[in-house]
C-alpha positions in Angstrom: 0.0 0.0 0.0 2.5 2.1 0.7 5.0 1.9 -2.7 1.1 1.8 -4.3 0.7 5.3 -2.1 3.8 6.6 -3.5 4.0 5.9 -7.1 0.4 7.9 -6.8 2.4 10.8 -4.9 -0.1 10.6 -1.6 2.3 11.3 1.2 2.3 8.5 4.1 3.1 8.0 7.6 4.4 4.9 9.5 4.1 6.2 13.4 5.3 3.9 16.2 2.3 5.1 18.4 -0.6 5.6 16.8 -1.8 6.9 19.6 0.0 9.9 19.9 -2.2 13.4 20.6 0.3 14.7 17.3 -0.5 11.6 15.0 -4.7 12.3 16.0 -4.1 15.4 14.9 -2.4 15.1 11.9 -5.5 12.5 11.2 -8.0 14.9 11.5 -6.1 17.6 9.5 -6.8 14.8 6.3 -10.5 15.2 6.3 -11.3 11.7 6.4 -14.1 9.7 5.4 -13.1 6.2 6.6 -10.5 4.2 8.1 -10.0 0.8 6.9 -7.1 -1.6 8.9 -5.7 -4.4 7.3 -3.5 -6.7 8.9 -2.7 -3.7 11.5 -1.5 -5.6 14.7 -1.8 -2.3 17.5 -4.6 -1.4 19.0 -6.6 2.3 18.0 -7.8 4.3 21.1 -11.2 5.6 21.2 -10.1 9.1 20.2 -8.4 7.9 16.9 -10.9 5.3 16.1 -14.0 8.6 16.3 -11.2 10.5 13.6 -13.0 9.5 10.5 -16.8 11.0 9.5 -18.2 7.5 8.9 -16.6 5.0 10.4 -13.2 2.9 10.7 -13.3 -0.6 9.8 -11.1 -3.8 10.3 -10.4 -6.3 8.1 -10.5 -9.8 10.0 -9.5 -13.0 8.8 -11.4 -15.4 11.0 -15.5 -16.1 11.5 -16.6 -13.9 14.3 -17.4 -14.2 17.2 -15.8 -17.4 17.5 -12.4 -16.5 16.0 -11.5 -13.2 17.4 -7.7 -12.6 18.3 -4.4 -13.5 16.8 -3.7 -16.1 14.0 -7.8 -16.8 13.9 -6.5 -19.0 10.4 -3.6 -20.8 11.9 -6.0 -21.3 14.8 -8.4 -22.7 12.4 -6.8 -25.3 10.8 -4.8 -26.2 14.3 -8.6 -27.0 15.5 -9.4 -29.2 12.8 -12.1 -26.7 11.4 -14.1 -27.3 8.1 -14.5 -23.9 7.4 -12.8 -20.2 8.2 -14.3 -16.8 7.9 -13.6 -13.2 6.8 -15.1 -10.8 8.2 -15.2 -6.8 7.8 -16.5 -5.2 11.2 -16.9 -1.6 12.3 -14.2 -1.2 15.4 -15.0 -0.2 18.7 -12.7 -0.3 22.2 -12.6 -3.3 21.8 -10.4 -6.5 20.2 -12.2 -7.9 17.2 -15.9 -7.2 19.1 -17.7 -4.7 17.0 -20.4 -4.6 14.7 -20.5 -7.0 11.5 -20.6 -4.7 8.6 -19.6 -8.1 5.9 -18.6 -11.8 6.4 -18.3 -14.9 4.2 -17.4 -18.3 4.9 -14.8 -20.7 2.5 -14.1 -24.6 3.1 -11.1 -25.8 4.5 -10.2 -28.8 2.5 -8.5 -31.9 4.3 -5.2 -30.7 3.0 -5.0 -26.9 2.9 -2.3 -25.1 4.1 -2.0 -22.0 5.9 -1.1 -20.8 2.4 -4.1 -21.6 0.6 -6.1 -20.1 3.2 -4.1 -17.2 2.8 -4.1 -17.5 -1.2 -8.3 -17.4 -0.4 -7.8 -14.1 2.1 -5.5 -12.3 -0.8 -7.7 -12.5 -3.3 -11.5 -12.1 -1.5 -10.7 -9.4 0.8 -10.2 -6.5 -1.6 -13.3 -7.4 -3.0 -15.5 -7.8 0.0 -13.5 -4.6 1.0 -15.1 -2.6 -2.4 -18.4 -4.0 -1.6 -17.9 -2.9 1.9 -17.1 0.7 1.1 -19.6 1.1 -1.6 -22.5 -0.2 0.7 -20.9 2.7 2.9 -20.9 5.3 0.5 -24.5 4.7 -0.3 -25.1 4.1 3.1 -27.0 1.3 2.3 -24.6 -1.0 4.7 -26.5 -3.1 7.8 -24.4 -4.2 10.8 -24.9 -6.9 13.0 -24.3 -7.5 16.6 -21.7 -9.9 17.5 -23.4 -13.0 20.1 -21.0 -12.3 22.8 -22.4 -16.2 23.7 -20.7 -17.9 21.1 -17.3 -15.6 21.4 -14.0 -17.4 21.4 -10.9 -15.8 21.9 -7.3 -16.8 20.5 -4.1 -15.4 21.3 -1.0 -14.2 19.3 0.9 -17.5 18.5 5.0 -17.8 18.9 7.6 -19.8 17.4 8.1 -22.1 20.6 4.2 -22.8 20.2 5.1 -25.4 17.5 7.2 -27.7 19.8 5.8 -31.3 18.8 6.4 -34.5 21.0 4.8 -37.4 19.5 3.8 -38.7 23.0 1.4 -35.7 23.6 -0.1 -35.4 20.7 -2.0 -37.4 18.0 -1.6 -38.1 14.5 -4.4 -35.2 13.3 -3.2 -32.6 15.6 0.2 -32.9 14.6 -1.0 -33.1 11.0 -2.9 -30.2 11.6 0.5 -28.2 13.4 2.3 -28.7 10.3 0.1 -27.6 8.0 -1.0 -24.5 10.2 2.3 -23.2 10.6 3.9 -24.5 7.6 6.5 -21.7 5.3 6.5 -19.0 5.3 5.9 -19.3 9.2 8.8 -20.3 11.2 7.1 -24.2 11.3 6.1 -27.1 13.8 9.5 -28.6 15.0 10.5 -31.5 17.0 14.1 -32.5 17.9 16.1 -35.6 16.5 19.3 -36.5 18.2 19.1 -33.3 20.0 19.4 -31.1 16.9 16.3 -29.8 16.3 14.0 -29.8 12.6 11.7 -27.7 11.1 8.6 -30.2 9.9 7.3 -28.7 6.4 4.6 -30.9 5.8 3.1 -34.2 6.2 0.1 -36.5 5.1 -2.2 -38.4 7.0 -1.5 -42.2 7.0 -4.5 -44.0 5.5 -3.2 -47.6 6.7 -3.8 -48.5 10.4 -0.3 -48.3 11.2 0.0 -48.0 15.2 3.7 -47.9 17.1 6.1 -46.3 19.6 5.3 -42.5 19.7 8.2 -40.3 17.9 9.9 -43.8 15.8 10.2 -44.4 12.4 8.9 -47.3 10.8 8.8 -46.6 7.4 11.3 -44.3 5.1 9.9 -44.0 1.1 10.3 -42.1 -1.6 11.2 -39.1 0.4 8.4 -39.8 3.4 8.9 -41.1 6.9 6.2 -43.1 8.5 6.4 -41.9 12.4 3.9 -43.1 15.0 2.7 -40.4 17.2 0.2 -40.9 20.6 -2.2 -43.2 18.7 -0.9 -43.6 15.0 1.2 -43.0 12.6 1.2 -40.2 9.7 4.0 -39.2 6.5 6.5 -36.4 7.4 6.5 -35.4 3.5 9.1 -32.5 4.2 11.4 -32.1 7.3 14.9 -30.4 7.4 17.3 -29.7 10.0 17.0 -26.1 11.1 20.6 -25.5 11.4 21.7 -26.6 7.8 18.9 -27.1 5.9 19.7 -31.0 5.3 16.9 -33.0 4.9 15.7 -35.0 8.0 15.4 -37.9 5.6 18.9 -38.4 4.5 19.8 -38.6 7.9 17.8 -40.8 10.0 17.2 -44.2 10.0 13.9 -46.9 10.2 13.4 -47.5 13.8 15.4 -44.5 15.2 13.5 -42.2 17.1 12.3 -38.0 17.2 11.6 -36.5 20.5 9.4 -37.5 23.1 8.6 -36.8 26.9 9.1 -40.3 27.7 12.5 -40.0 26.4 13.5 -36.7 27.0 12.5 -37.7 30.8 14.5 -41.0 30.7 17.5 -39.3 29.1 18.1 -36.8 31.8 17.1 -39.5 34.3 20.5 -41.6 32.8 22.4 -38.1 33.4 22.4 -37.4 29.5 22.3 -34.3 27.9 18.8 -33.8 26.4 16.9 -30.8 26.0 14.0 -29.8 24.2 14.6 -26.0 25.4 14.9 -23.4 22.1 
């Protein structure tokens, strides 16, 4: 938006603290009709948010009011959902509760990414967002209440959030990790040998194939067959974060990635195991 902003010649301004008495003022100098926030992570006061004649609006990239918060789409496919939503509301004091100016609903298929849901964001928002602005502009737009019964909240996610034992978890939820926090987030990782790996991307495991949590039964064509707390699923893609080696190339059939079982029994023995980043 910005280079956009430029090549036009429409000055811009990047402030630290929105906030500030000197940036409201500034705001108001513009004349504004309407503030629209895109992937803006601070949060407006009330005396910036009244700024604009009409209104300022947020674009949100989860189904409200379940989804409100941080990451609402990595959340999504971390819960196993069937769906996502975007929504457009109208913001108020406070974190993703205001009124519902737009919202629509897309699948989440089996195996989507958090890049196709993404790819779907990219390309849907700027239209809702025209549709949104010309319903304001007419002032033909209706807003609905959020039902502050069905609200769900979900906080910012951080890179040590995508530790994976495969004691604690099951085959879908660690399915559902990778594919949630998959490039060009920093990834789910587990540890192998100590040294720890980024896990790219799997596949679910459509044999009943039941093990050990964390070994490796099965290396082909590139996949590794690992058991996790009740099955097993394909790691498709896994590298060493350090190097960038491919996890494949390196460990063998029955050799084991990191569990709590092990990393307890390790330091019991007086190794030197540690799942700390």
């Amino acid at each position: 938006m910005k280079d956009a902003a430029e090549q036009a010649s429409i000055a811009t301004i990047s402030p630290e603290e929105p906030n500030d008495e000197s940036v409201r003022e500034h705001l108001e100098s513009l004349d504004c009709d309407l503030f629209v926030l895109a992937a803006y992570g601070k949060i407006l006061k009330q005396q910036i948010i009244d700024v604009p004649r009409q209104m300022c609006i947020n674009l949100h990239g989860g189904r409200l009011p379940e989804y409100r918060g941080s990451s609402p789409m990595n959340w999504s496919l971390i819960n196993d959902e069937s769906c996502f939503g975007l929504s457009i509301i109208k913001v108020d004091a406070g974190v993703d509760t205001g009124d519902v100016l737009l919202d629509k609903v897309f699948d989440i298929s089996e195996t989507d990414t958090i890049c196709d849901l993404h790819a779907i964001a990219n390309e849907q928002f700027p239209l809702m967002l025209a549709e949104a602005v010309e319903q304001i502009a007419n002032g033909t737009f209706e807003l609905r209440k959020q039902d502050e019964a069905k609200a769900g909240y979900y906080p910012l996610r951080f890179p040590d959030d995508g530790l994976i034992l495969w004691d604690i978890f099951t085959a879908k939820q660690i399915y559902n990790r990778i594919r949630a926090l998959t490039e060009p987030y920093p990834c789910a990782f587990s540890f192998y040998n100590t040294k720890e790996i980024k896990l790219i991307s799997a596949q679910l495991c459509r044999e009943d194939f039941f093990g050990e949590p964390g070994r490796v039964y099965r290396k082909h064509n590139g996949k590794l067959l690992v058991c996790a707390s009740d099955r097993c699923l394909w790691i498709t893609g896994a590298e060493f974060k350090d190097s960038g080696q491919s996890l494949y190339d390196s460990v063998g059939r029955y050799e084991k990635l990191a569990t709590v079982r092990d990393c307890l029994l390790e330091n019991l023995r007086g190794g030197k195991m540690h799942i700390s980043t």
